[in-house]
mmJSON file of the N, C-alpha and C atoms, coordinates in Angstrom:
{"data_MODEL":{"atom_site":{
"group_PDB":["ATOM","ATOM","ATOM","ATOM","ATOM","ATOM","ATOM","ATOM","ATOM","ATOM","ATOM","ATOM","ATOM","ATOM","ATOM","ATOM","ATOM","ATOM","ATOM","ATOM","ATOM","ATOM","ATOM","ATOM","ATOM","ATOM","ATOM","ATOM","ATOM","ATOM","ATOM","ATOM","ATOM","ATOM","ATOM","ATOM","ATOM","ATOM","ATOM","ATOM","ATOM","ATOM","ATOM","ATOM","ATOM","ATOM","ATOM","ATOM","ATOM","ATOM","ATOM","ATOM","ATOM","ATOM","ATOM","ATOM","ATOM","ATOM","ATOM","ATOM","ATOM","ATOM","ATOM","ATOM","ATOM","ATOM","ATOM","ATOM","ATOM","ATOM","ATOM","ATOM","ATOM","ATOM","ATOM","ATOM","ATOM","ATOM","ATOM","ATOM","ATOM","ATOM","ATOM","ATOM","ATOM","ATOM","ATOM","ATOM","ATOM","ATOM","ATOM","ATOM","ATOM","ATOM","ATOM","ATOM","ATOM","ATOM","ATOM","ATOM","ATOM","ATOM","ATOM","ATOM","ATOM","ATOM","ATOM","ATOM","ATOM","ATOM","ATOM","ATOM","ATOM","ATOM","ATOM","ATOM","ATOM","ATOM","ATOM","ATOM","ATOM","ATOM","ATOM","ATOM","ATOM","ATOM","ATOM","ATOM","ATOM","ATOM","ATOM","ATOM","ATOM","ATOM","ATOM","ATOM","ATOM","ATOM","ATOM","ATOM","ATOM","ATOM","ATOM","ATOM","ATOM","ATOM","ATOM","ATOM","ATOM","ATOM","ATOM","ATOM","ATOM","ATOM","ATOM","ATOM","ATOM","ATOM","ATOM","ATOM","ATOM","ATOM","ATOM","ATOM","ATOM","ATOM","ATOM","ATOM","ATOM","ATOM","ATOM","ATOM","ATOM","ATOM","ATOM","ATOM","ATOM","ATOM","ATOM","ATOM","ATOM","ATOM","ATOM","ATOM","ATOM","ATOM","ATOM","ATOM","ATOM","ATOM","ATOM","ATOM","ATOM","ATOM","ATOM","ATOM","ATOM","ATOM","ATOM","ATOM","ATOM","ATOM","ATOM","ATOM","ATOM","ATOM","ATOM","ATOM","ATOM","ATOM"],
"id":[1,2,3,4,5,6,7,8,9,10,11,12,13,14,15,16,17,18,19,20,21,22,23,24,25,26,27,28,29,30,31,32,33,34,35,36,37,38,39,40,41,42,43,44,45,46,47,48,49,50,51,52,53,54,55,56,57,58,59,60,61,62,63,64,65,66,67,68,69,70,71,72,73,74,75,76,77,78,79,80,81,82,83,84,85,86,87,88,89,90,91,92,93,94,95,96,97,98,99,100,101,102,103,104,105,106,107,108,109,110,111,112,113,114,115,116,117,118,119,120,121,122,123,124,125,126,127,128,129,130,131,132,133,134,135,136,137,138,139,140,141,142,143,144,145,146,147,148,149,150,151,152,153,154,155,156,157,158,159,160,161,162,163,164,165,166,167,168,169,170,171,172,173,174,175,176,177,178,179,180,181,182,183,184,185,186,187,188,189,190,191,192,193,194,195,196,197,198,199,200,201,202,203,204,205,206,207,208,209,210],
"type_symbol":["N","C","C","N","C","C","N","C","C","N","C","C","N","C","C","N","C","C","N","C","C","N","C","C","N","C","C","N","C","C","N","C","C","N","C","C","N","C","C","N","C","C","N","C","C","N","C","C","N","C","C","N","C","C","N","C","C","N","C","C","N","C","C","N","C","C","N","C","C","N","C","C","N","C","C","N","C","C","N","C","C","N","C","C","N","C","C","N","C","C","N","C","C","N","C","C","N","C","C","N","C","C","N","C","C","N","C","C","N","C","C","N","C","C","N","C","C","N","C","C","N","C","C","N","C","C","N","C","C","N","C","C","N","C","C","N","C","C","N","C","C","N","C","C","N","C","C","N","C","C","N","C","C","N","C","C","N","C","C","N","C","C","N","C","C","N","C","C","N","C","C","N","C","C","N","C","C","N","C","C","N","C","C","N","C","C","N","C","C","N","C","C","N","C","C","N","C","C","N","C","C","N","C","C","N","C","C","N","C","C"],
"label_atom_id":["N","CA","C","N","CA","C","N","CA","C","N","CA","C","N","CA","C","N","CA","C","N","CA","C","N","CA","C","N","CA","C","N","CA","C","N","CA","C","N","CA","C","N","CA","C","N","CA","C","N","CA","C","N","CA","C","N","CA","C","N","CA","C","N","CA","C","N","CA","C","N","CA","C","N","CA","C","N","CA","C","N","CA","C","N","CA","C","N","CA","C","N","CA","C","N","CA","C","N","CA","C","N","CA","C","N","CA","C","N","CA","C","N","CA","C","N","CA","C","N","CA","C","N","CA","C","N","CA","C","N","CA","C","N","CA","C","N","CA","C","N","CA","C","N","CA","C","N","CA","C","N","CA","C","N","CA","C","N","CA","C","N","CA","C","N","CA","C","N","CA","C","N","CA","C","N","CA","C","N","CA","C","N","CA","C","N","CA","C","N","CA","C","N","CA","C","N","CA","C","N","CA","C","N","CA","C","N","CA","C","N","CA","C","N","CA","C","N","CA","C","N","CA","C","N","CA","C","N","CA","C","N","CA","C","N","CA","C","N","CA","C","N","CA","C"],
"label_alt_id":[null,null,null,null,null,null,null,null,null,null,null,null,null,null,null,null,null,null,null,null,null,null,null,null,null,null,null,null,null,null,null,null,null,null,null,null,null,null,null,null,null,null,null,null,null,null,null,null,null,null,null,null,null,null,null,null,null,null,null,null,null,null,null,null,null,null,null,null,null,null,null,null,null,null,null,null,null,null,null,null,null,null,null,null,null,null,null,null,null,null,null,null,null,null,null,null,null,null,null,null,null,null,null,null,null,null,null,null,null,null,null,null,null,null,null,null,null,null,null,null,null,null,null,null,null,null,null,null,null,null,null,null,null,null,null,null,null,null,null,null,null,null,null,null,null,null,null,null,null,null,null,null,null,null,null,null,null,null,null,null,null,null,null,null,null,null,null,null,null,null,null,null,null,null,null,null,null,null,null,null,null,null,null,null,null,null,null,null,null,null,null,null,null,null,null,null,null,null,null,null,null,null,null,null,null,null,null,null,null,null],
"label_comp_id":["UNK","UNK","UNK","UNK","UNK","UNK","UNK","UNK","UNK","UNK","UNK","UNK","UNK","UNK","UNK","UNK","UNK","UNK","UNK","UNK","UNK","UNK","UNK","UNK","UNK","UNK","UNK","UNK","UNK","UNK","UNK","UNK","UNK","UNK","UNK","UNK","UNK","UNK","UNK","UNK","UNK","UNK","UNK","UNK","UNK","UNK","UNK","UNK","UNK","UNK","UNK","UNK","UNK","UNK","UNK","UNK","UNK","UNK","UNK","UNK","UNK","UNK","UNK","UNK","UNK","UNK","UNK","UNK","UNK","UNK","UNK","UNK","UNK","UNK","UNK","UNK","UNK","UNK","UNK","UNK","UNK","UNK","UNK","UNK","UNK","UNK","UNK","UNK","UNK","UNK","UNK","UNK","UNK","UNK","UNK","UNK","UNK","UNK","UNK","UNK","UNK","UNK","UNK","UNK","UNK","UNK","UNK","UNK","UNK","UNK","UNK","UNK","UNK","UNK","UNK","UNK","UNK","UNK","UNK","UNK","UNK","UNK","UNK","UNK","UNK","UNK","UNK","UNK","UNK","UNK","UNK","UNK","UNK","UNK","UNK","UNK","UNK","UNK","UNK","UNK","UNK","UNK","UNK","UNK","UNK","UNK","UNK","UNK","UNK","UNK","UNK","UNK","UNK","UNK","UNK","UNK","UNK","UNK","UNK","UNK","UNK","UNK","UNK","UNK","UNK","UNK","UNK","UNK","UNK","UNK","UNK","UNK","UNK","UNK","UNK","UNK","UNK","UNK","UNK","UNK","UNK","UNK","UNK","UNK","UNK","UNK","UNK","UNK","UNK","UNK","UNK","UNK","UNK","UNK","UNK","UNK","UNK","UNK","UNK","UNK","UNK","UNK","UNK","UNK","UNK","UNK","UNK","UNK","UNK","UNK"],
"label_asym_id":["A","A","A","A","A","A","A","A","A","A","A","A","A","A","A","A","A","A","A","A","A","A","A","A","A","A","A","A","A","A","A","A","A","A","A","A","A","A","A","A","A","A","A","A","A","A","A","A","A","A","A","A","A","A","A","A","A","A","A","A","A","A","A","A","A","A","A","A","A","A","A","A","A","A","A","A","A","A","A","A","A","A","A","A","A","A","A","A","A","A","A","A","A","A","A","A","A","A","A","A","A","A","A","A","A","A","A","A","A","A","A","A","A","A","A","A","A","A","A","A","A","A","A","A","A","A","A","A","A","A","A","A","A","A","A","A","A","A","A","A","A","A","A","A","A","A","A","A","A","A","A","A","A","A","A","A","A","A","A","A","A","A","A","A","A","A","A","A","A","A","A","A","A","A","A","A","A","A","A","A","A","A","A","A","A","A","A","A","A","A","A","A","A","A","A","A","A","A","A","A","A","A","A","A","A","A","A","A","A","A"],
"label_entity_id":["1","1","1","1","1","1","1","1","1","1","1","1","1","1","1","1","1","1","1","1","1","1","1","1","1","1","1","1","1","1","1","1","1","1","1","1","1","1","1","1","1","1","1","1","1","1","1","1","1","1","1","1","1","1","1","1","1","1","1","1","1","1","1","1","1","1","1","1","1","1","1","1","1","1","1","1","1","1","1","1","1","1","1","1","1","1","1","1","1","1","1","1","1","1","1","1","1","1","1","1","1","1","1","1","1","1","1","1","1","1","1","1","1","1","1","1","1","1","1","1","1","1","1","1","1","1","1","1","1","1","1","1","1","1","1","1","1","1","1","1","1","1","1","1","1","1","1","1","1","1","1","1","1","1","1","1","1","1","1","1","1","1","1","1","1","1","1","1","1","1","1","1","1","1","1","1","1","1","1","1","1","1","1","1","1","1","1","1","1","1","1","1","1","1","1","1","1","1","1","1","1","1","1","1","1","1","1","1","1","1"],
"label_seq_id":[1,1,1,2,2,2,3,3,3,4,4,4,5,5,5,6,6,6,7,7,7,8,8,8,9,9,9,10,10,10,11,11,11,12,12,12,13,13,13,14,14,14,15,15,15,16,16,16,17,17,17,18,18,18,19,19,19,20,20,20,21,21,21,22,22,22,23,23,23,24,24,24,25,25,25,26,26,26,27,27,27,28,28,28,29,29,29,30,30,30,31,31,31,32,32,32,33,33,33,34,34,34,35,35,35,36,36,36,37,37,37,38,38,38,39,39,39,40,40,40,41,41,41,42,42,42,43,43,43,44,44,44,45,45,45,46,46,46,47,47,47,48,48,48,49,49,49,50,50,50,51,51,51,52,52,52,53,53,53,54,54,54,55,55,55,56,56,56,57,57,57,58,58,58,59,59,59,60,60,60,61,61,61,62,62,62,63,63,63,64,64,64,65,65,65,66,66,66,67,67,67,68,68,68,69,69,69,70,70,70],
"pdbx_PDB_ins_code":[null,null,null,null,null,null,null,null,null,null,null,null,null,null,null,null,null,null,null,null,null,null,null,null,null,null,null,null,null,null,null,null,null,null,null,null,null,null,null,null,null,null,null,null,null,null,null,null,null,null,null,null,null,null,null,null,null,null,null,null,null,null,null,null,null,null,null,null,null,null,null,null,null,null,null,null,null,null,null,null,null,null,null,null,null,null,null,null,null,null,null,null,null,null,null,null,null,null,null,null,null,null,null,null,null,null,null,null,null,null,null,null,null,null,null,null,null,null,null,null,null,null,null,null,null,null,null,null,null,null,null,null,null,null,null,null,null,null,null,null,null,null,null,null,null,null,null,null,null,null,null,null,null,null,null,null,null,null,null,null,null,null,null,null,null,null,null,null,null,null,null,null,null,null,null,null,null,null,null,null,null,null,null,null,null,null,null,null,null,null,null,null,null,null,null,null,null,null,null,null,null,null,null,null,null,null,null,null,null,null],
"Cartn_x":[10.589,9.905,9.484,9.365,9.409,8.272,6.907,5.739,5.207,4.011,3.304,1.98,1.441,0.179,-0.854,-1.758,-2.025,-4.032,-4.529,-6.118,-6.618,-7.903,-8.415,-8.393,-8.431,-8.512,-10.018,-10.747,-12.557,-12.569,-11.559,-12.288,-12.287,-13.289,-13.44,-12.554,-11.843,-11.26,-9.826,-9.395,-8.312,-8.241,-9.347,-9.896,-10.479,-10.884,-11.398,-11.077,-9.374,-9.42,-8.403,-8.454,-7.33,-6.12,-4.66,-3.53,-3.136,-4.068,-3.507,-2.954,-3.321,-2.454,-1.414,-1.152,0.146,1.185,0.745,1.364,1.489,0.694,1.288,2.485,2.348,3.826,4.867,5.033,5.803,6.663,5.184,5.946,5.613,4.418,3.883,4.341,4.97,5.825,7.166,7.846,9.581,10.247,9.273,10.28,9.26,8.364,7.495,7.745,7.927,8.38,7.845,6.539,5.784,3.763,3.068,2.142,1.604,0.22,-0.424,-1.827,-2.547,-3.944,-4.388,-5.141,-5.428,-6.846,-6.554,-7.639,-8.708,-9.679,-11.3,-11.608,-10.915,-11.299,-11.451,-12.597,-12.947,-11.789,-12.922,-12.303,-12.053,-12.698,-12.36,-11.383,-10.476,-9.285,-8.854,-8.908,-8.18,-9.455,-10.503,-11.773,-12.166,-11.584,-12.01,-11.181,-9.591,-8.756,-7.685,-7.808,-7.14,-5.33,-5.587,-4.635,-3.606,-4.04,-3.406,-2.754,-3.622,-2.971,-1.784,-2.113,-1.421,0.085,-0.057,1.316,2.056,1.15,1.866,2.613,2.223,2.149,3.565,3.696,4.698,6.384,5.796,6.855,7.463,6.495,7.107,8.164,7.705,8.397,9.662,9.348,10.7,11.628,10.835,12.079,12.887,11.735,12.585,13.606,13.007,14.023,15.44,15.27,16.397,17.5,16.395,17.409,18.481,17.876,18.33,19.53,19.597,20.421,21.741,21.72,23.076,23.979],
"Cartn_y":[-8.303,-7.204,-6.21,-4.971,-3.963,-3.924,-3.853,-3.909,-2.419,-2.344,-1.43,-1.751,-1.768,-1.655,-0.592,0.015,0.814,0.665,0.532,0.874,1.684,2.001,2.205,1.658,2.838,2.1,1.291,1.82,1.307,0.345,-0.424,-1.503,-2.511,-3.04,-4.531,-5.54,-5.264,-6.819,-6.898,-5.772,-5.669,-6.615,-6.261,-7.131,-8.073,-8.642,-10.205,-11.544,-11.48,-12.882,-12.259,-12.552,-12.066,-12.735,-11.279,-12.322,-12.085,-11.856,-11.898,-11.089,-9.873,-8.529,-8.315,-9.169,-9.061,-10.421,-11.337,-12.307,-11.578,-10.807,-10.758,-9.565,-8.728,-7.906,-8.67,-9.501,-10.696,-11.627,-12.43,-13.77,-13.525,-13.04,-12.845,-12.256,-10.851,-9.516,-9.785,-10.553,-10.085,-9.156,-8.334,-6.819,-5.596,-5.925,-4.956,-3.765,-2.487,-0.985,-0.365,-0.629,0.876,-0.203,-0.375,-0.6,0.838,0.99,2.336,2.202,2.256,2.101,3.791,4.015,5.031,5.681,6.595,7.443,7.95,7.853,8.567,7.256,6.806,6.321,4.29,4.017,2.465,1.697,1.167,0.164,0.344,1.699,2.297,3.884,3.566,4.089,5.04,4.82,5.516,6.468,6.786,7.398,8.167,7.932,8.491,9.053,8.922,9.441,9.811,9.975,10.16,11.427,11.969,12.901,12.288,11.607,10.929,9.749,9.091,7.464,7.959,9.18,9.962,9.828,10.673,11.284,9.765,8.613,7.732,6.624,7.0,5.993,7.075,8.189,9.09,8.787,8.676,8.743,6.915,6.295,4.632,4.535,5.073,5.245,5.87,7.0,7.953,7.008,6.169,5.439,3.897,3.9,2.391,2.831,3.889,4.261,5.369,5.61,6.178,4.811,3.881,2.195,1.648,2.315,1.316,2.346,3.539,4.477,4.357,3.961,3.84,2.748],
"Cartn_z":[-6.396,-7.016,-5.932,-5.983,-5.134,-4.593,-3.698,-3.64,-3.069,-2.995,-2.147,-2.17,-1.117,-1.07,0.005,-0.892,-0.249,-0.402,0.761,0.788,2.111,1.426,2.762,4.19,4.942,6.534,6.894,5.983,6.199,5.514,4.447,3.41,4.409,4.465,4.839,4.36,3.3,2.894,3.756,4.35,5.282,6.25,6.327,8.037,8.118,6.613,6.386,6.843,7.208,7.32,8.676,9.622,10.539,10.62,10.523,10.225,9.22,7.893,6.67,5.942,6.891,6.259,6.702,8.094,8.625,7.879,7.497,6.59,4.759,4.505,2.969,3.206,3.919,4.56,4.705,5.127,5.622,4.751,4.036,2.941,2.062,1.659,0.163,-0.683,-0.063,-1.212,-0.389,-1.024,-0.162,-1.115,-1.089,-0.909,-0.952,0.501,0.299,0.777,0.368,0.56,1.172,1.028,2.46,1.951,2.544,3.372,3.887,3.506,3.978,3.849,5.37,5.087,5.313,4.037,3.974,5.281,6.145,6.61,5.799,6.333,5.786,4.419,3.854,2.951,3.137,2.226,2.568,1.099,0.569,-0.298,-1.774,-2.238,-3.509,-2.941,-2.099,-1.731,-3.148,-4.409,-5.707,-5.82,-5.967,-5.768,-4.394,-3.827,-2.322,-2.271,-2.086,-1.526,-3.219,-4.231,-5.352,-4.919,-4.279,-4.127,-3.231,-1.923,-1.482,-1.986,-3.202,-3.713,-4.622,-5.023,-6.312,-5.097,-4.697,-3.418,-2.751,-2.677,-2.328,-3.48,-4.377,-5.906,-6.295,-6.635,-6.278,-5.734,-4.208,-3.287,-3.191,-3.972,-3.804,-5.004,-6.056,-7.364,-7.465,-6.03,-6.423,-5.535,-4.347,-3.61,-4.729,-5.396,-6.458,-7.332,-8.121,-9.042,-8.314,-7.11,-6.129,-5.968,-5.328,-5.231,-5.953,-7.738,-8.803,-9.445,-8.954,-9.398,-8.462,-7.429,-6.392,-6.713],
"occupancy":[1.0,1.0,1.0,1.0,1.0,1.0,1.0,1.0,1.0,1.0,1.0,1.0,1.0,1.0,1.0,1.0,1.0,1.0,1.0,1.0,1.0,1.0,1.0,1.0,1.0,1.0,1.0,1.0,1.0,1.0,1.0,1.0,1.0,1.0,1.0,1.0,1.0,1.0,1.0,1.0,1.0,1.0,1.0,1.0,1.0,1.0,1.0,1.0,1.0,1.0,1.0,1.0,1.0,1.0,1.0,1.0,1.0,1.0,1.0,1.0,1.0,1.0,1.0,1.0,1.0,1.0,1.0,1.0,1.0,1.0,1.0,1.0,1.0,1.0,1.0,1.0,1.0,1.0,1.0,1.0,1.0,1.0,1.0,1.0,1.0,1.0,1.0,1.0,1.0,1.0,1.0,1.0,1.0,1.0,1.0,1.0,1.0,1.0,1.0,1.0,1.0,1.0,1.0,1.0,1.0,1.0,1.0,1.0,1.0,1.0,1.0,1.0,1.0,1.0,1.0,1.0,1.0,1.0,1.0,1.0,1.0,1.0,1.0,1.0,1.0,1.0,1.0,1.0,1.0,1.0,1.0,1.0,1.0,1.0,1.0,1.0,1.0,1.0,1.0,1.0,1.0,1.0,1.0,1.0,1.0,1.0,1.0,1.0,1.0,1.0,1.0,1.0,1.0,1.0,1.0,1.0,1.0,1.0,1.0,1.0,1.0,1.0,1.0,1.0,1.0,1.0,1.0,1.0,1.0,1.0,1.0,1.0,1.0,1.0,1.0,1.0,1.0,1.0,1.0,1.0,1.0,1.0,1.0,1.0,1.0,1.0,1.0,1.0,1.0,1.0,1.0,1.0,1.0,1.0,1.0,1.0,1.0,1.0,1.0,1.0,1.0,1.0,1.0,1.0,1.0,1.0,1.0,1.0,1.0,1.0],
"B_iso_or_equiv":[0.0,0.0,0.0,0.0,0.0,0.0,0.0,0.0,0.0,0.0,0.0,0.0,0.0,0.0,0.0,0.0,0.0,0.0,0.0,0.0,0.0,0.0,0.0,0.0,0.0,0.0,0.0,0.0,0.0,0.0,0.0,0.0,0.0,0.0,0.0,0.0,0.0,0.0,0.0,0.0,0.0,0.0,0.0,0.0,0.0,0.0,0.0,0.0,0.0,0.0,0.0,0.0,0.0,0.0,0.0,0.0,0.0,0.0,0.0,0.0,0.0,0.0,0.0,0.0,0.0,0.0,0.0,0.0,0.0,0.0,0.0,0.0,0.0,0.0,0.0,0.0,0.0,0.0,0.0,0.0,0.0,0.0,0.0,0.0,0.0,0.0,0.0,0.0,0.0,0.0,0.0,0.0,0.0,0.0,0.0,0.0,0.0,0.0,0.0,0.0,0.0,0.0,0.0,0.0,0.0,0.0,0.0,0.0,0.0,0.0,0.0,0.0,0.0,0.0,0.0,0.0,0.0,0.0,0.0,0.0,0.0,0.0,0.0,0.0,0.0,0.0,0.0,0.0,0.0,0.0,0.0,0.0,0.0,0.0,0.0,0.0,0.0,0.0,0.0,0.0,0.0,0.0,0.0,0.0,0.0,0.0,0.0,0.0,0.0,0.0,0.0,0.0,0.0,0.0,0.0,0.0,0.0,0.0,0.0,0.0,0.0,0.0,0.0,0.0,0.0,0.0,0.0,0.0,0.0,0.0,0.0,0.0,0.0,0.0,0.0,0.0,0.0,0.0,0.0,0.0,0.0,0.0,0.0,0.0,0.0,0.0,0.0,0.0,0.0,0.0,0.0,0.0,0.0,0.0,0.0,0.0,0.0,0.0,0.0,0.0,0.0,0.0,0.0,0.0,0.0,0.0,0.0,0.0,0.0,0.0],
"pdbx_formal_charge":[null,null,null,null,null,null,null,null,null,null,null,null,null,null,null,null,null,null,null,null,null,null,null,null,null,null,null,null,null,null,null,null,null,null,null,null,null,null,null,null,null,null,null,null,null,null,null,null,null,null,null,null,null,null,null,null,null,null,null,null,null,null,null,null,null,null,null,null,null,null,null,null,null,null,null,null,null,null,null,null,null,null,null,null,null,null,null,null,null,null,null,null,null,null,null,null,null,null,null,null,null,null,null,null,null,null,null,null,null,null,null,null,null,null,null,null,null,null,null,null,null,null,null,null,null,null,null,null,null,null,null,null,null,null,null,null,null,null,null,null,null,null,null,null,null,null,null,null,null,null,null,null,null,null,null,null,null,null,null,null,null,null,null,null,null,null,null,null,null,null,null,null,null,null,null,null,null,null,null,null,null,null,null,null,null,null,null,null,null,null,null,null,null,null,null,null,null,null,null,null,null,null,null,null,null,null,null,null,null,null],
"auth_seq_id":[1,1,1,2,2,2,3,3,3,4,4,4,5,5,5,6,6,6,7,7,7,8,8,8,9,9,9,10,10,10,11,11,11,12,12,12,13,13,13,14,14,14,15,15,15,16,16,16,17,17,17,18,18,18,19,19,19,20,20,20,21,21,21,22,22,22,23,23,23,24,24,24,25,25,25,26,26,26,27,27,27,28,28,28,29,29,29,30,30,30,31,31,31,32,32,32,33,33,33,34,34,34,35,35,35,36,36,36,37,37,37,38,38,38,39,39,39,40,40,40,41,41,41,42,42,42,43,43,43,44,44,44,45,45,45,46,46,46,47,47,47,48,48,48,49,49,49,50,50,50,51,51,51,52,52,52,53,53,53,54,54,54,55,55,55,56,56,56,57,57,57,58,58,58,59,59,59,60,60,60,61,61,61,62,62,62,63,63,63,64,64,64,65,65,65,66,66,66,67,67,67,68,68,68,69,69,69,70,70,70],
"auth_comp_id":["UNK","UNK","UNK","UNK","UNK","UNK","UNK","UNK","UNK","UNK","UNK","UNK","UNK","UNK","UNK","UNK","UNK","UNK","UNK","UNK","UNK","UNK","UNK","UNK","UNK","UNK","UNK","UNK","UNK","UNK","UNK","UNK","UNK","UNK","UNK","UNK","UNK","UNK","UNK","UNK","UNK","UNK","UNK","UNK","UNK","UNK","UNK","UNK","UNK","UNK","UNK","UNK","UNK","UNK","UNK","UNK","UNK","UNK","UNK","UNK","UNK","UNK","UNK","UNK","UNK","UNK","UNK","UNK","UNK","UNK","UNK","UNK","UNK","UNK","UNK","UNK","UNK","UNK","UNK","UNK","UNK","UNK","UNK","UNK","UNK","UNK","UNK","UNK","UNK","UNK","UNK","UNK","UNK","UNK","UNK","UNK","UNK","UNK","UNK","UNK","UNK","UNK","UNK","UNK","UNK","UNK","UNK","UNK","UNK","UNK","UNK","UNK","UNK","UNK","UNK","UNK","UNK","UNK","UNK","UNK","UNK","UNK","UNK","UNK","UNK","UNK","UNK","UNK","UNK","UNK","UNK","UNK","UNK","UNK","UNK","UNK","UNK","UNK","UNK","UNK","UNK","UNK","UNK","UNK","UNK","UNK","UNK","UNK","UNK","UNK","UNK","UNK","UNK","UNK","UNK","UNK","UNK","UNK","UNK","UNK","UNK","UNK","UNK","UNK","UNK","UNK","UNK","UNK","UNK","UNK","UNK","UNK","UNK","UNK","UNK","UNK","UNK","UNK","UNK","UNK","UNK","UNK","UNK","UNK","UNK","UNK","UNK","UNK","UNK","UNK","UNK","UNK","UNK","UNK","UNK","UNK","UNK","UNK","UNK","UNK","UNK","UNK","UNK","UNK","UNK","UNK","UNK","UNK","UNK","UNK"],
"auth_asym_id":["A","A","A","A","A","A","A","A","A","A","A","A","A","A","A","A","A","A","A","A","A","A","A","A","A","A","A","A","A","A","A","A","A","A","A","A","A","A","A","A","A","A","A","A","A","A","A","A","A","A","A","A","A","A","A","A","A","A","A","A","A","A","A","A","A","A","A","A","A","A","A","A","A","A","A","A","A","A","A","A","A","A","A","A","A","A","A","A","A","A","A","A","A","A","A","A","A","A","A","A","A","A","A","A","A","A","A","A","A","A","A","A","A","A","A","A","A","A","A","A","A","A","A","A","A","A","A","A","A","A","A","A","A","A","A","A","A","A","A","A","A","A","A","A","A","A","A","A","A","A","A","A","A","A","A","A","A","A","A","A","A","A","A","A","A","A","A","A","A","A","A","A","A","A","A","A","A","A","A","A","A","A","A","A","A","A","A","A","A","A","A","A","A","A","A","A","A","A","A","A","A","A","A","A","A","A","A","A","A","A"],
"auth_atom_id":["N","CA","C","N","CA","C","N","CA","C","N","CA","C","N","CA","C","N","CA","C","N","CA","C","N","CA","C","N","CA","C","N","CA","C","N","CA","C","N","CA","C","N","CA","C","N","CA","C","N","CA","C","N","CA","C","N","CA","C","N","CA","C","N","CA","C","N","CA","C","N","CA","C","N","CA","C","N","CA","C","N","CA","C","N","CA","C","N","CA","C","N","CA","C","N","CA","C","N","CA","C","N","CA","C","N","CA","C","N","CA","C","N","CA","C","N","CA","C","N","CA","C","N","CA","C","N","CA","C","N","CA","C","N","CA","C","N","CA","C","N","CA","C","N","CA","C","N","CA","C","N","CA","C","N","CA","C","N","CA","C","N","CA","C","N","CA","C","N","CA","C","N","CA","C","N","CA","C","N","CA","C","N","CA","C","N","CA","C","N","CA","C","N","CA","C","N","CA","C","N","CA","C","N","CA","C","N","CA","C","N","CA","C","N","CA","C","N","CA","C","N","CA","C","N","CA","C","N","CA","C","N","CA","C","N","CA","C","N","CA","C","N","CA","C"],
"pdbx_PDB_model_num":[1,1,1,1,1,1,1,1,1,1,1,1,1,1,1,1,1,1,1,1,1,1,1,1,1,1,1,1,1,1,1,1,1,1,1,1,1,1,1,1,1,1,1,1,1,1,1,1,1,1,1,1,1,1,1,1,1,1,1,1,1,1,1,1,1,1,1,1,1,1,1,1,1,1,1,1,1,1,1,1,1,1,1,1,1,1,1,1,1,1,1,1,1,1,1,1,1,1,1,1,1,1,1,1,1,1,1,1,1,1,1,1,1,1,1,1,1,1,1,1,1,1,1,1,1,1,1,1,1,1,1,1,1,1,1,1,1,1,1,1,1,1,1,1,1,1,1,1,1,1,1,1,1,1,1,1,1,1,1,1,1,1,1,1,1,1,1,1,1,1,1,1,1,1,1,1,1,1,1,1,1,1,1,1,1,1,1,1,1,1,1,1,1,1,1,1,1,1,1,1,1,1,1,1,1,1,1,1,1,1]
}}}
């Protein structure tokens, strides 16, 4: 399944367990697409940063359904 995940660069839960954000990139999503910790914004990333989640929620969509068309 195609993944993305995107939060703040300030949320704490990023940085909760060390390791673990570099392991769900890894094994957790095998087929993760783009990873993006958002600037200026913490852990309500969709509220803080809305224009940006919009533009990345966007550009992940236009790359899946680009994939499934070739």
């Amino acid at each position: 399944m195609p993944s993305a995940f995107i939060a703040g660069r300030h949320d704490w839960g990023v940085y909760q367990m060390p390791g673990a954000f570099e392991r769900m990139q890894e094994t957790v999503c095998t087929d993760m697409r783009r990873c993006t910790l958002v600037d200026g914004a913490g852990h309500w990333v969709q509220q803080e940063a809305p224009e940006r989640v919009a533009d990345l929620l966007r550009e992940f969509l236009d790359d899946v359904g680009e994939a499934t068309r070739s």
